[in-house]
N, CA, C and O atoms as a CHARMM CRD file, in Angstrom:
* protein
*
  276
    1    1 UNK  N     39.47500   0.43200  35.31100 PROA 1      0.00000
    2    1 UNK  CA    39.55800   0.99100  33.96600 PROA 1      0.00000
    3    1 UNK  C     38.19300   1.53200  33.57700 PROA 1      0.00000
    4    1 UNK  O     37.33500   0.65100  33.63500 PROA 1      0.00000
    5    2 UNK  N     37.71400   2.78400  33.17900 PROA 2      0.00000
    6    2 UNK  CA    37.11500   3.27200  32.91400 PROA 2      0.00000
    7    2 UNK  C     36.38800   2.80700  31.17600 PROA 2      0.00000
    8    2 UNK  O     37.18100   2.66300  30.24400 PROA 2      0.00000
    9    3 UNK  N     35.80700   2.73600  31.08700 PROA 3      0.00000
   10    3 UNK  CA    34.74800   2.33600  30.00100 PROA 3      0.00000
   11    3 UNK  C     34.67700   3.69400  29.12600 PROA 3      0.00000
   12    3 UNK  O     34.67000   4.87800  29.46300 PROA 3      0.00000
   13    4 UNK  N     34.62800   3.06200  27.89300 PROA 4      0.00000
   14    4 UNK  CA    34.70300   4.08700  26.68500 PROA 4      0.00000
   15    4 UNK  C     33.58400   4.82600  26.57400 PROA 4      0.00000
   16    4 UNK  O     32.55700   4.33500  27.04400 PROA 4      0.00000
   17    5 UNK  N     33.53100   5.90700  26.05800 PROA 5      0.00000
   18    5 UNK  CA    32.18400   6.71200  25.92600 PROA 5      0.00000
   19    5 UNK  C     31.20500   6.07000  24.89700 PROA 5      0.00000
   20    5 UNK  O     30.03000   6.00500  25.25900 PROA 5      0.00000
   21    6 UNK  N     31.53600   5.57200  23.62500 PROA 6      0.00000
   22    6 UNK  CA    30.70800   4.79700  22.81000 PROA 6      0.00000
   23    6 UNK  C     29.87000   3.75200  23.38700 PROA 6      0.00000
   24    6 UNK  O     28.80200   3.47800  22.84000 PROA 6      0.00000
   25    7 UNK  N     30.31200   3.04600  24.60300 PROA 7      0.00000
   26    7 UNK  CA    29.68800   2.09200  25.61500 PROA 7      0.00000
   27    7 UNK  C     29.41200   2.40200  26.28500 PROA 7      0.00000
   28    7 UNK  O     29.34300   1.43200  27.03900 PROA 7      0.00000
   29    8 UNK  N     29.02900   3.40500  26.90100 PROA 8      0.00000
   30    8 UNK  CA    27.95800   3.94800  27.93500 PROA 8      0.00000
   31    8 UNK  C     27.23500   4.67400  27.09100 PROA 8      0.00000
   32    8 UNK  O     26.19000   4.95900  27.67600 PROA 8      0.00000
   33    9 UNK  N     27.24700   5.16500  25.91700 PROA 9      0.00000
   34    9 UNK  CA    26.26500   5.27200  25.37500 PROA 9      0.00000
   35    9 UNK  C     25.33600   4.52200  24.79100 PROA 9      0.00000
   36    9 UNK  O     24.15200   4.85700  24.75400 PROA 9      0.00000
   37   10 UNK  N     25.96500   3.04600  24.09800 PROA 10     0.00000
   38   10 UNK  CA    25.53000   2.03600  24.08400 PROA 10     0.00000
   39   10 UNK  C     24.03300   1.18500  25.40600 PROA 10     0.00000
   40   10 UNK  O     22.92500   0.68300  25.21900 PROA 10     0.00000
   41   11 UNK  N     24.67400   1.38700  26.31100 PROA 11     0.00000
   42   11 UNK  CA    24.34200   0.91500  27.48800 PROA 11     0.00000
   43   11 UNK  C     23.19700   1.94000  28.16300 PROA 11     0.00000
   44   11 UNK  O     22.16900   1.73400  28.80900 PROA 11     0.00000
   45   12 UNK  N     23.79400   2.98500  27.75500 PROA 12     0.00000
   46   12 UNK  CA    22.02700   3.62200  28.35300 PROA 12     0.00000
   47   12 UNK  C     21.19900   3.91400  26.86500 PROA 12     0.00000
   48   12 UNK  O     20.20400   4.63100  26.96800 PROA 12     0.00000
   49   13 UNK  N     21.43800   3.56400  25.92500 PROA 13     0.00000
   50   13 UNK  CA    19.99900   3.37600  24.57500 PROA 13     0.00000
   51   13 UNK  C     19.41600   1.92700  25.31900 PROA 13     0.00000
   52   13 UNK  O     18.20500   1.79200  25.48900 PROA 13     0.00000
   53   14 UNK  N     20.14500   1.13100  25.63700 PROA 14     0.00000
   54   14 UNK  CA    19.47000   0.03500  25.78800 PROA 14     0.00000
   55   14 UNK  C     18.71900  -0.52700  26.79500 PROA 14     0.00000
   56   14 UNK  O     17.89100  -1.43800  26.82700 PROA 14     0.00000
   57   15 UNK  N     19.29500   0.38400  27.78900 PROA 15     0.00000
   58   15 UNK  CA    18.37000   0.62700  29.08000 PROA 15     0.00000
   59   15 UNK  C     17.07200   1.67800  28.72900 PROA 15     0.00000
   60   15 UNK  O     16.13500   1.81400  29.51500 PROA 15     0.00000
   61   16 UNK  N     17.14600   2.25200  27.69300 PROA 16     0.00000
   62   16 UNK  CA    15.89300   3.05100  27.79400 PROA 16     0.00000
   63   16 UNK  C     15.47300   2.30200  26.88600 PROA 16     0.00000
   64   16 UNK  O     14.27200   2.07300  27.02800 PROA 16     0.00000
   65   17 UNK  N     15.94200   1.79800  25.97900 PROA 17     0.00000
   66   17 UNK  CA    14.67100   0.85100  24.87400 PROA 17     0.00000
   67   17 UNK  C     14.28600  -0.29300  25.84900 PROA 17     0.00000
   68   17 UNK  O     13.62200  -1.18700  25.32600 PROA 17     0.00000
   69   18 UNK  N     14.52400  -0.41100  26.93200 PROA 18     0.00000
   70   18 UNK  CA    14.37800  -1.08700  28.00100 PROA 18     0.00000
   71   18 UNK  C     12.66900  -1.12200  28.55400 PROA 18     0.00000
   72   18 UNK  O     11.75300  -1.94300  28.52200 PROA 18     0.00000
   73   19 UNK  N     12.87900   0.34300  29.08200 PROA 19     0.00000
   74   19 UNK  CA    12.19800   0.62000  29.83400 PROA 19     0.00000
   75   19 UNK  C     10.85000   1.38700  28.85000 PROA 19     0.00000
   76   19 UNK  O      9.80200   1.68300  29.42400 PROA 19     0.00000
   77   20 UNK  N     11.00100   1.60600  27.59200 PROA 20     0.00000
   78   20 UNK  CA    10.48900   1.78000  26.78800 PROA 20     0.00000
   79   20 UNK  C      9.41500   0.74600  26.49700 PROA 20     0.00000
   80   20 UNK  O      8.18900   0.79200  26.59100 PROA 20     0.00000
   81   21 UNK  N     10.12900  -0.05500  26.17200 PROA 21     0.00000
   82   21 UNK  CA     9.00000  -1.15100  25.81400 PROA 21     0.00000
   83   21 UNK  C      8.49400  -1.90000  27.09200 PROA 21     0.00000
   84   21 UNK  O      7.49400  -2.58100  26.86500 PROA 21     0.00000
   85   22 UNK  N      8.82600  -1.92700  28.03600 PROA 22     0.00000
   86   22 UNK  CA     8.16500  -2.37000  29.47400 PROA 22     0.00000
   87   22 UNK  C      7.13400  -1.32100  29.69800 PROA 22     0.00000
   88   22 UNK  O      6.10700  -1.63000  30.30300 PROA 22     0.00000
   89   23 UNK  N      7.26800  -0.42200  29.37800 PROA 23     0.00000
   90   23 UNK  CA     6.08400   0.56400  29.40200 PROA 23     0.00000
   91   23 UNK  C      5.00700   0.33900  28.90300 PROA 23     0.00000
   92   23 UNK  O      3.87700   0.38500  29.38900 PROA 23     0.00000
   93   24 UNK  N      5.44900   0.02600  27.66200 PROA 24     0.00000
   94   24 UNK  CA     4.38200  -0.12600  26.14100 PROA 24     0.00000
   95   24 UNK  C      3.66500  -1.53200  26.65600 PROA 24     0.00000
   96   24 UNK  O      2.46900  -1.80000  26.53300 PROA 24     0.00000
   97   25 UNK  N      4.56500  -2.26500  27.18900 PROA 25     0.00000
   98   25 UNK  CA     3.98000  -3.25500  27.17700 PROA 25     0.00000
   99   25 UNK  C      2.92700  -3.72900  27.82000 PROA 25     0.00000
  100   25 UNK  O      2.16500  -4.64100  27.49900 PROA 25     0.00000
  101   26 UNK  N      2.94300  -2.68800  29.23900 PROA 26     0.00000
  102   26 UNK  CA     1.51300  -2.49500  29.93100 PROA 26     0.00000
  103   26 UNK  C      0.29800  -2.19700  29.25500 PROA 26     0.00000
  104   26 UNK  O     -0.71400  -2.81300  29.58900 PROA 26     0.00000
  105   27 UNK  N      0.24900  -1.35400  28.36600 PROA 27     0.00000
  106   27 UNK  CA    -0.83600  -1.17600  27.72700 PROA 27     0.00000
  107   27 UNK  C     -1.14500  -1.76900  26.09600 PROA 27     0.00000
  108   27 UNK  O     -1.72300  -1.03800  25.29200 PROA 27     0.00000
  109   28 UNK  N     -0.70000  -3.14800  25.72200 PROA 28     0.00000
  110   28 UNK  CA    -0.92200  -3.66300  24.99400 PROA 28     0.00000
  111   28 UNK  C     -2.24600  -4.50700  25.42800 PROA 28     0.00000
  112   28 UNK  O     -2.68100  -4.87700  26.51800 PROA 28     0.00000
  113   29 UNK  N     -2.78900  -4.67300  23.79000 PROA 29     0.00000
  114   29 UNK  CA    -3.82600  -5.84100  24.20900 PROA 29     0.00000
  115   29 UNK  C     -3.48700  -6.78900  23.58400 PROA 29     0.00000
  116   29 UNK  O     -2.63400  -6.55200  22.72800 PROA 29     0.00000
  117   30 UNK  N     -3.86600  -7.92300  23.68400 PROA 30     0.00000
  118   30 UNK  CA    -3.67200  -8.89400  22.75200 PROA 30     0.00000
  119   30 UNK  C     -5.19600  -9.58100  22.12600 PROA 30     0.00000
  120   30 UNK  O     -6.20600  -9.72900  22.81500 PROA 30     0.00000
  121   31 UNK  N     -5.08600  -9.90200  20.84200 PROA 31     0.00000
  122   31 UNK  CA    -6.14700 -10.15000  20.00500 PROA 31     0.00000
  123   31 UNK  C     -5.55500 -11.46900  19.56600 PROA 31     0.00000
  124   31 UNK  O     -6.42600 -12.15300  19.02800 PROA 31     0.00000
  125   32 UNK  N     -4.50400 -12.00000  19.60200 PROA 32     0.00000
  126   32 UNK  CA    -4.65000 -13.57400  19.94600 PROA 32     0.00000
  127   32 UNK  C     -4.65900 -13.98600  17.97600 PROA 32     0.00000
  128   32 UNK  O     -3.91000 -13.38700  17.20400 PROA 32     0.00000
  129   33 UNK  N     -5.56500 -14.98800  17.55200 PROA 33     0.00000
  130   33 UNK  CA    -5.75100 -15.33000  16.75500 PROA 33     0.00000
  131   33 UNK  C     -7.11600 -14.40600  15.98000 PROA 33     0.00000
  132   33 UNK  O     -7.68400 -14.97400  15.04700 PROA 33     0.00000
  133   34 UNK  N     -7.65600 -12.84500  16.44000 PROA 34     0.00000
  134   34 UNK  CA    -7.75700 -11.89400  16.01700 PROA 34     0.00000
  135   34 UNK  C     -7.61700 -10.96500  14.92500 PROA 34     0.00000
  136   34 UNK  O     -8.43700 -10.31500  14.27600 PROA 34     0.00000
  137   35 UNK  N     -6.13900 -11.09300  14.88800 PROA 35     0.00000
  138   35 UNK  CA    -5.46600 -10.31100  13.84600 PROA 35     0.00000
  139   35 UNK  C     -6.22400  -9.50900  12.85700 PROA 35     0.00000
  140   35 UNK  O     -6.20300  -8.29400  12.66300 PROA 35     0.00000
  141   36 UNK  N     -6.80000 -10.31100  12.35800 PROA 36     0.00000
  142   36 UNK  CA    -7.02200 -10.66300  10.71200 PROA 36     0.00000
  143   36 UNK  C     -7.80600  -9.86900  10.67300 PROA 36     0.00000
  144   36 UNK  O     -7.71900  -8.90900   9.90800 PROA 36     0.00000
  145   37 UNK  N     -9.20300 -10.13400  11.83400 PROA 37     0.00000
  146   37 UNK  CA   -10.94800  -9.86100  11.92400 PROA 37     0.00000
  147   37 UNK  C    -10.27900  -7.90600  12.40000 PROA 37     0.00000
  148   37 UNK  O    -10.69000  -6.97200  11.71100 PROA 37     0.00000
  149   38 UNK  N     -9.43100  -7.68000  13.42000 PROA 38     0.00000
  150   38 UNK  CA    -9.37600  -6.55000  13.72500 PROA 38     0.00000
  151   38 UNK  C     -9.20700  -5.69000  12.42400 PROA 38     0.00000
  152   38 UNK  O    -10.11400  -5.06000  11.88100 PROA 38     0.00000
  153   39 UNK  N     -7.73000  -5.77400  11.95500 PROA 39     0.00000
  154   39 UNK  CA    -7.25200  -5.05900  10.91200 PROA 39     0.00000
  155   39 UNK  C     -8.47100  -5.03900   9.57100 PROA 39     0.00000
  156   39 UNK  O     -8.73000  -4.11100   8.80400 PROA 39     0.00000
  157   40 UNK  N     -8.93200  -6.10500   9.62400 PROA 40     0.00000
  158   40 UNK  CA   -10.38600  -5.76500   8.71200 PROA 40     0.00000
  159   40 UNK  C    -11.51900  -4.90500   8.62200 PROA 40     0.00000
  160   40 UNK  O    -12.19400  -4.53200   7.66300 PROA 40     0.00000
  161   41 UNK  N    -11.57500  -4.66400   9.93100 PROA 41     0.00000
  162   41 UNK  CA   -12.74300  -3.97900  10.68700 PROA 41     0.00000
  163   41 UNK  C    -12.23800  -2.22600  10.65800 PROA 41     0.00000
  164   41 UNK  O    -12.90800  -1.25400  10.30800 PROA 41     0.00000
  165   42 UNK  N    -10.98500  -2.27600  11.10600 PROA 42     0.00000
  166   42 UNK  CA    -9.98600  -0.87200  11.11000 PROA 42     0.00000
  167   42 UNK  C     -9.98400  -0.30700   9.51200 PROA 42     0.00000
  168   42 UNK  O    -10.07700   0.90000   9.28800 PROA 42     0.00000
  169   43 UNK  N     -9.87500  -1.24700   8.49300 PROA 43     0.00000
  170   43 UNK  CA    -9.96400  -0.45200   7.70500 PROA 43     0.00000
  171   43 UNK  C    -11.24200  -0.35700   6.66600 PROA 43     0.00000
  172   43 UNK  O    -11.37200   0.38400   5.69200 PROA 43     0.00000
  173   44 UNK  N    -12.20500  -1.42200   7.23000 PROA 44     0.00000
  174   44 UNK  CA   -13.42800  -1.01600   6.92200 PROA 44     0.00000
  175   44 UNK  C    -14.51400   0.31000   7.31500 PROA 44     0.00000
  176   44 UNK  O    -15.46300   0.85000   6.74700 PROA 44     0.00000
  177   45 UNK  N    -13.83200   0.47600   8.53900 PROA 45     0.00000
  178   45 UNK  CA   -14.48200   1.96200   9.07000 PROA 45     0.00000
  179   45 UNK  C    -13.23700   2.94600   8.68800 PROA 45     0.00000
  180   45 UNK  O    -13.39700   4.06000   9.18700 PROA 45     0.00000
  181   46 UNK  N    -12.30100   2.84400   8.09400 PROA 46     0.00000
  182   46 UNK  CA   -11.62100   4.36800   7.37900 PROA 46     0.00000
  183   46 UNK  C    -10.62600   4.09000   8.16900 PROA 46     0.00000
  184   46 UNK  O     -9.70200   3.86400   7.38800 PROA 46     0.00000
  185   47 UNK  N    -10.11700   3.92800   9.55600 PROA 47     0.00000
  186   47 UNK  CA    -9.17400   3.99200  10.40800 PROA 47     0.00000
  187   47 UNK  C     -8.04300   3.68100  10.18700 PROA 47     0.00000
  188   47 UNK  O     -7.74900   2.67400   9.54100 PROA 47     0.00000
  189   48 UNK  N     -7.00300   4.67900  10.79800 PROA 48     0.00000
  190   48 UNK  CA    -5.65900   4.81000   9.83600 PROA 48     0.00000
  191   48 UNK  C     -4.65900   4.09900  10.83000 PROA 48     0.00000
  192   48 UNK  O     -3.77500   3.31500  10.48500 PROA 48     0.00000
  193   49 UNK  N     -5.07800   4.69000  12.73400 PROA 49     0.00000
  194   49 UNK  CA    -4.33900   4.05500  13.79100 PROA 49     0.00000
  195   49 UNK  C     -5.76100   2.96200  14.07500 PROA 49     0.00000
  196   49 UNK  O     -6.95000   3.03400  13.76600 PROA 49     0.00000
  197   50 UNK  N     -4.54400   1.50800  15.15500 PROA 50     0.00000
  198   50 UNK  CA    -5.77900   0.73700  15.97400 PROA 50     0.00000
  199   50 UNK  C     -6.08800   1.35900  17.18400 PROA 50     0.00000
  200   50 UNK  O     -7.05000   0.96200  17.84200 PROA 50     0.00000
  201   51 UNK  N     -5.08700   2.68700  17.71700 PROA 51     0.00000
  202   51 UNK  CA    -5.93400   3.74700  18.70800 PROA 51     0.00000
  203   51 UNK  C     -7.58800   4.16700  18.27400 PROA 51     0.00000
  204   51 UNK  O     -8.57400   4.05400  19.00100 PROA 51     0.00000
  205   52 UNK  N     -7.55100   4.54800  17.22300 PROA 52     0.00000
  206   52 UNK  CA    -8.79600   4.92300  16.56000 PROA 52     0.00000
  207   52 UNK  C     -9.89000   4.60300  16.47000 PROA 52     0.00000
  208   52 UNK  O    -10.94000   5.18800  16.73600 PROA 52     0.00000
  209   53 UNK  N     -9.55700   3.14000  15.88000 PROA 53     0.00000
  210   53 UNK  CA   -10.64100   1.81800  16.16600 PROA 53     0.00000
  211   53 UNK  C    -10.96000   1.44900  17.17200 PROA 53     0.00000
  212   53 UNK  O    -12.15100   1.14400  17.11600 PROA 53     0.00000
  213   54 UNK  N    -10.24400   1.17200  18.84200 PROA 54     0.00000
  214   54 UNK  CA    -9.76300   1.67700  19.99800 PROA 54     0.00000
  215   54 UNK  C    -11.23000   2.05600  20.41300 PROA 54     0.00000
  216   54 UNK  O    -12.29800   1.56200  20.77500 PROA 54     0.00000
  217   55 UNK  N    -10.69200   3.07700  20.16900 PROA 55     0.00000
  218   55 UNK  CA   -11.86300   4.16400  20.90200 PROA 55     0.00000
  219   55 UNK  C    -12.71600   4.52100  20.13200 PROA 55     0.00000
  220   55 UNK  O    -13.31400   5.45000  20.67600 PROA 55     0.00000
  221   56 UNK  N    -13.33500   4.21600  18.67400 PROA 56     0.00000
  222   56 UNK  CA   -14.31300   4.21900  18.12000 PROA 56     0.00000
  223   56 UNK  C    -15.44400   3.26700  19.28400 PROA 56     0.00000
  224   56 UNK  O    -16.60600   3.50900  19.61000 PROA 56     0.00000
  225   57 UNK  N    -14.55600   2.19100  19.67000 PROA 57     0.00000
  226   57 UNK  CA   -15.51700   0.19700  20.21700 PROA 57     0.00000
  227   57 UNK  C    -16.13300   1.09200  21.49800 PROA 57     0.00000
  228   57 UNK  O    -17.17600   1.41300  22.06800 PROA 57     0.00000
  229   58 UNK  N    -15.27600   1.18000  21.50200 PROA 58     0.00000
  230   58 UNK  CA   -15.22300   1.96800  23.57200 PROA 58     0.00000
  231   58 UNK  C    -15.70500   2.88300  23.13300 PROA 58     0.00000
  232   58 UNK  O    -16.51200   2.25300  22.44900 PROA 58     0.00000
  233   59 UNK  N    -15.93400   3.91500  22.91000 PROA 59     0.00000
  234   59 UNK  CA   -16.92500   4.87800  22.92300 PROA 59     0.00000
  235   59 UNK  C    -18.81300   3.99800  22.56900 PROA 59     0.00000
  236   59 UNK  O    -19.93000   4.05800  23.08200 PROA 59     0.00000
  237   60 UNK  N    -18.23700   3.37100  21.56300 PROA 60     0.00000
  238   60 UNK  CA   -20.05000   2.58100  21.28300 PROA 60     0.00000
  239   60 UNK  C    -20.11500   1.93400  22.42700 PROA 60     0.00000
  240   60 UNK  O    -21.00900   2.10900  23.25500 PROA 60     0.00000
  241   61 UNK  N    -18.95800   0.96700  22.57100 PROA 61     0.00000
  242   61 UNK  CA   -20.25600   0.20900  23.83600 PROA 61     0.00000
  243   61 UNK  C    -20.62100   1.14900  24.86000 PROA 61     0.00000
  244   61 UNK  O    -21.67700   1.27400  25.48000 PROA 61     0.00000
  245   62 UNK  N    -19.50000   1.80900  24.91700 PROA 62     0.00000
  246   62 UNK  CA   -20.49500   2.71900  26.40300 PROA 62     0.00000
  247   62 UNK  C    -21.90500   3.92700  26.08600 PROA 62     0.00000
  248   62 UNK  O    -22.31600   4.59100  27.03800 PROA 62     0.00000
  249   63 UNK  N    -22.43200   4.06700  24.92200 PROA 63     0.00000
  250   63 UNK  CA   -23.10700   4.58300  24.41800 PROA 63     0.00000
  251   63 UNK  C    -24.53600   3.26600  24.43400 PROA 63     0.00000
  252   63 UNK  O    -25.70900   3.55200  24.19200 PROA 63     0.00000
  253   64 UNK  N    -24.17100   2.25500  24.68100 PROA 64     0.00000
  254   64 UNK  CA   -25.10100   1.01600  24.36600 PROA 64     0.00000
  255   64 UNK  C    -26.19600   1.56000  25.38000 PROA 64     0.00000
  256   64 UNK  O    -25.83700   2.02100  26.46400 PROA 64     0.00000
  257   65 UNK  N    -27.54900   1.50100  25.01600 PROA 65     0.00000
  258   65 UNK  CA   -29.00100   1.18800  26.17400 PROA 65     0.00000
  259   65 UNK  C    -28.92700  -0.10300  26.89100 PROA 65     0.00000
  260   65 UNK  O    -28.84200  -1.00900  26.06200 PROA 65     0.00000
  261   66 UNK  N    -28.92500  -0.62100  28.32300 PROA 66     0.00000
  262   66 UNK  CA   -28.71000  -1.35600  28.96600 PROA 66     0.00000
  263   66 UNK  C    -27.68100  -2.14700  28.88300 PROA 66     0.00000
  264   66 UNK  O    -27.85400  -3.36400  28.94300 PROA 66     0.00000
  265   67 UNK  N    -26.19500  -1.50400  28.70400 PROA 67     0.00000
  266   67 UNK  CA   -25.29800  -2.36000  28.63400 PROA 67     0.00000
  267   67 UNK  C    -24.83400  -2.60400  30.19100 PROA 67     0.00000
  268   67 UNK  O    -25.49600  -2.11700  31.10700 PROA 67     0.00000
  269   68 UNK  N    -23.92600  -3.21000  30.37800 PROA 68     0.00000
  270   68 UNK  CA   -23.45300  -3.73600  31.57500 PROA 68     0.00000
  271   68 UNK  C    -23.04100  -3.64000  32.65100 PROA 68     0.00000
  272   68 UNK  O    -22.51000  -4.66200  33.08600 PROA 68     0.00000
  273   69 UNK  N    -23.07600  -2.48500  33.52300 PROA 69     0.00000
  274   69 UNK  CA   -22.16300  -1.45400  34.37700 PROA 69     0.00000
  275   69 UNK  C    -20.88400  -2.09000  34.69800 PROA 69     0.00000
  276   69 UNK  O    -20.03600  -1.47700  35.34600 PROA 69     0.00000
């Protein structure tokens, strides 16, 4: 018996919110008990995404005089 079209449509959203967030999930960081100090910092320097803030850090440290190779 062939399966209804509403359920295979069903079935592949959920395979791609699947694979969606297995994606995402590679490039998460985690800040742990963080939270608080990040989102503080993000919107103390203006920052609207935590991409932003992101790469504000990472751009300074690698700008640092004798930082770490």
């Amino acid at each position: 018996m062939a399966s209804s079209p509403a359920v295979d449509v069903s079935c592949r959203r959920r395979e791609k919110r699947r694979q969606l967030d297995a994606r995402r999930s590679k490039c998460r960081i985690r800040l742990g008990g963080h939270m608080e100090q990040w989102c503080l910092l993000k919107e103390r320097l203006g920052f609207s995404l935590h991409s932003q803030l992101a790469k504000f850090l990472l751009d300074r440290f690698l700008t640092l005089p004798g930082r770490p190779v």
